[in-house]
Every structure is written in C-alpha cells, then in structure tokens.
C-alpha positions, 0 to 999 in steps of 0.5 A, a space after each residue: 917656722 915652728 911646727 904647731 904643737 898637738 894640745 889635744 884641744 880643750 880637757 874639760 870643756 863646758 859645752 854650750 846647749 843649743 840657744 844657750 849664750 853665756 850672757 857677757 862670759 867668754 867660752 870656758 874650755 879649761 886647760 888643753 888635755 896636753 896640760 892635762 896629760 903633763 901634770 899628771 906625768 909630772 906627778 909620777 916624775 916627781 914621785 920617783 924616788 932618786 937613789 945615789 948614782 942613779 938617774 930618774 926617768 926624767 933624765 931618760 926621756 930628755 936624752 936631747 935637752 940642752 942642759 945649758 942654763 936650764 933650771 933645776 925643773 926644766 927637764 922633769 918639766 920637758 919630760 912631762 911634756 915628753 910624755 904627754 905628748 907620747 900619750 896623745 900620739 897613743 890616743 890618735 892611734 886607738 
C-alpha cells in the first residue's frame, strides 16, 4: 500500500458564508497547495540556465529517479514535486 501523499489541502478555496449554498454548483477548492508549491518551484527550475557539463538543481534533487523510460520532463517535474513537498513539510514545522 502506498503511503497517502500531503497535498497541503485546497490552495485557494472559496469558502461557503454560513446559509450560503452553491445552488447546483460543486465546492470549488482549486489546486491543492502542494500543486501550488511545484508550479512555482518549476518556475525556478526551468529558469535555471544550464551550462556545458554542468547539472541543474533538478538532477541534484532527484539523486534517486529511474531515469529508465523517462521524458524529457520527468525529473525537473519529480524535482518540483521534491521540492514542494519539502516546502510543506517546512510549513508543518513553523
């Protein structure tokens, strides 16, 4: 069995005033803040400019990716994720 992930819940949720209904509309929570945290890593991933020889900071953070059949993306993606999850563990502990 997989261990259940930390998505850090909903990111930008619309709460609900008391009485309030969404008349025939479902709760509208948005992306979880885990997402929320990867896309803003992946912004500093993709920014990082690579230089001949040199690794980014997304082959750093994956040290244990399987690189076997991967895309291109996969681990500047796994490395977002990496680091989003770091960041909610960082959160939990302020």
């Amino acid at each position: 069995m997989s261990e259940k992930i930390n998505n850090g819940g909903p990111a930008f949720p619309i709460p609900l005033n008391e009485g309030q209904s969404y008349q025939g509309h479902a709760p509208c929570d948005g992306m979880t803040l885990r997402d929320y945290f990867a896309a803003k890593a992946l912004s500093g991933l993709l920014a990082e400019p690579l230089n001949d020889g040199d690794l980014s900071s997304a082959i750093h953070c994956t040290s244990n990716f399987d690189m076997d059949g991967a895309q291109p993306g996969d681990r500047i993606a796994t490395a977002a994720y990496a680091i989003a999850d770091a960041m909610l563990r960082a959160r939990g502990a302020a």
